[in-house]
C-alpha positions in Angstrom: 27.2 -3.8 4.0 23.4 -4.6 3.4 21.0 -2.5 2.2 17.4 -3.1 1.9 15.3 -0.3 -0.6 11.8 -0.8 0.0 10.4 0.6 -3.5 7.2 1.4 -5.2 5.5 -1.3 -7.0 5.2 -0.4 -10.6 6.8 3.1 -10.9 9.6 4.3 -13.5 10.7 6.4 -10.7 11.0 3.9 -8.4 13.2 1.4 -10.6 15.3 4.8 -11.3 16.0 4.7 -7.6 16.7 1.1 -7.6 19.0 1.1 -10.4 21.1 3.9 -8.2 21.2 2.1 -5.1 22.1 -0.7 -7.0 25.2 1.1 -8.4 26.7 1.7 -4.9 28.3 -1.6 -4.7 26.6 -2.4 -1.6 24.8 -6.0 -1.0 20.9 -5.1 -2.0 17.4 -6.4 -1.9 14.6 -4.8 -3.1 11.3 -4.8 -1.7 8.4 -3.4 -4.2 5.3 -2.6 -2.8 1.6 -1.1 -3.6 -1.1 0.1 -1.1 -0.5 -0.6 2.6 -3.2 -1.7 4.3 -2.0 0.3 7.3 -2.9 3.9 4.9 -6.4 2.6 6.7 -5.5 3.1 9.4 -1.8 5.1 10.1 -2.0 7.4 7.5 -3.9 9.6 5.3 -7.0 7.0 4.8 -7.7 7.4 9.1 -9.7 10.1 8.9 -12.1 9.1 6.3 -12.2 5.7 7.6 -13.5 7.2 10.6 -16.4 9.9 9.4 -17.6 6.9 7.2 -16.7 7.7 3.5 -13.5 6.8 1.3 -13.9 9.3 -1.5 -10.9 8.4 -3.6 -10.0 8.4 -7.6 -10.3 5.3 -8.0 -12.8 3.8 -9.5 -13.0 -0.2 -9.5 -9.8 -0.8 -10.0 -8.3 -3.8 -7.3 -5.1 -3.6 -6.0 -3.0 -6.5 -3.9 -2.6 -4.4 -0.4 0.2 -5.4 2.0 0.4 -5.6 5.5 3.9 -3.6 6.5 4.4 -6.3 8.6 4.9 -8.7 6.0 7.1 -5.9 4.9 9.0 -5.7 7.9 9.8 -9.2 8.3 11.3 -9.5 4.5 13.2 -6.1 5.8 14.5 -7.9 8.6 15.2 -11.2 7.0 16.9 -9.7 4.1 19.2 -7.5 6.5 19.7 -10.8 9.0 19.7 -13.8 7.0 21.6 -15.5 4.1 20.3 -15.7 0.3 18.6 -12.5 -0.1 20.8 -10.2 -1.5 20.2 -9.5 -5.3 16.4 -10.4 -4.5 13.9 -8.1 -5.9 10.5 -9.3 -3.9 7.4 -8.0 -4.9 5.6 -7.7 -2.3 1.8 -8.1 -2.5 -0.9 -9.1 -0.4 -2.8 -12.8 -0.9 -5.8 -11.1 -3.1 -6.9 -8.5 -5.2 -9.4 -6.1 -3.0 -11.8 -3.1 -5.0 -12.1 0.0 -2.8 -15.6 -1.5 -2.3 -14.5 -4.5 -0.6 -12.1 -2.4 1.6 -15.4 -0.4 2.5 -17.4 -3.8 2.9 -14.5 -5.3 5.3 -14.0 -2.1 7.0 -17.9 -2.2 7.9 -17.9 -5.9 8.9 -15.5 -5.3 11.4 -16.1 -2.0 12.5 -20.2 -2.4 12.8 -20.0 0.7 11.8 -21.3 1.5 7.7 -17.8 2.8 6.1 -18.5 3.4 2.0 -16.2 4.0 -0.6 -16.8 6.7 -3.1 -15.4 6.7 -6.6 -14.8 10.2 -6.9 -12.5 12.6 -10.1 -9.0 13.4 -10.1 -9.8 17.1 -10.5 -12.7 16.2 -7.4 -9.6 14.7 -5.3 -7.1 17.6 -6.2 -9.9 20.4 -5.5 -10.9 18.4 -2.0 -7.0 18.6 -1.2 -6.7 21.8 -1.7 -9.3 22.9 0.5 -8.1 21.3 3.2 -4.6 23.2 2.7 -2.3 20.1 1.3 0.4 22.3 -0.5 0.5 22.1 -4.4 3.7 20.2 -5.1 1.7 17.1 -3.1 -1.3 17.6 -4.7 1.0 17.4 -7.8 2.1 14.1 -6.5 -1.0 12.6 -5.8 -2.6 13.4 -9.3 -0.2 11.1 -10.3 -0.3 8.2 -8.2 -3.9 8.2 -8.5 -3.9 9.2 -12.4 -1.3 6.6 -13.2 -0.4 4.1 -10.5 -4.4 3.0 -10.4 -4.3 1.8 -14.3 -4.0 -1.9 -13.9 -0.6 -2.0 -13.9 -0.5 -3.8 -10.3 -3.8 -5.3 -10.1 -2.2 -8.8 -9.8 -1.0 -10.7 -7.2 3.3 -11.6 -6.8 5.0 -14.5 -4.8 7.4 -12.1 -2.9 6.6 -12.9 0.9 6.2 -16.4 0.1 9.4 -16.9 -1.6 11.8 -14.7 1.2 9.8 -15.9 4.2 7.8 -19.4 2.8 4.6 -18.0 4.3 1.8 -16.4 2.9 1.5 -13.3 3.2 -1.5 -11.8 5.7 -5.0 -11.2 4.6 -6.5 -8.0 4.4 -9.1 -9.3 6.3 -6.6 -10.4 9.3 -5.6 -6.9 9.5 -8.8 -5.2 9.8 -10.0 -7.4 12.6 -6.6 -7.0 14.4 -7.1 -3.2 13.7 -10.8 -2.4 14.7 -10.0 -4.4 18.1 -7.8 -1.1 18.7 -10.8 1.6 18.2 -8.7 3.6 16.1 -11.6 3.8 13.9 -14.1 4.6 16.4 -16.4 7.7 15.6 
């Protein structure tokens, strides 16, 4: 009877979805997120991570990156406990971080010297392209990087704190837990 949507933070599309799976009658939270901070280290920010250089289009804008752990236990507790359902939690980490500091904290905990490169749009797309990533994604990424890194979510929300009454983890907690791994060896 419960459904949890885990949704993007600050996309029409996304609150089309929402409004949808609202409409099915079923007993719904919704969880909106931004950045992960696990696209460091599980997803398509690995790579780069490891040979040293985040070249990304997006300039200095800061965004509030989650831990999906955070977003796992407001999963779990919404499916599991009582008082969640009709929630919308915006899910967000405890502070704004640039690309910079990402770089910075990646490099404290790494040892290793991990920059991050404000690159184009049109430098991004062409990049993707040469490494094969089919057109209808490069499609989609022109337009999470040409409009989801406009401001819209560079502030923080209460949503861990108000369906768990914790705070949600630090970047930083997560890149220490992480480079203890050597996933981002050389």
């Amino acid at each position: 009877r419960r459904l949890v949507l885990l949704a993007g933070r600050g996309e029409p599309e996304a609150e089309e979805a929402e409004r949808a799976v609202l409409a099915s009658g079923a007993d719904v939270t919704i969880l909106r997120a931004t950045w992960f901070s696990q696209n460091f280290s599980e997803s398509f920010l690995l790579e780069p991570v490891r040979l040293g250089e985040i070249a990304l289009p997006a300039g200095d804008m800061s965004e509030p990156f989650i831990d999906v752990e955070d977003i796992a236990d407001v999963a779990v507790a919404a499916l599991t406990e009582d008082g969640h359902v009709g929630q919308c939690y915006e899910l967000t980490g405890p502070r704004l971080l640039t690309f910079t500091q990402v770089a910075q904290e990646l490099t404290a905990a790494t040892g290793r010297n991990i920059r991050y490169t404000s690159i184009s749009i049109d430098e991004y797309a062409a990049a993707a392209a040469e490494q094969g990533v089919p057109d209808d994604f490069i499609q989609m990424l022109r337009y999470l990087f040409g409009v989801l890194l406009d401001g819209r979510n560079a502030h923080l929300a209460d949503g861990v704190q108000r369906a768990l009454g914790r705070a949600p983890r630090d970047f930083t907690d997560y890149v220490r837990t992480t480079a203890a791994t050597g996933v981002w060896a050389a």
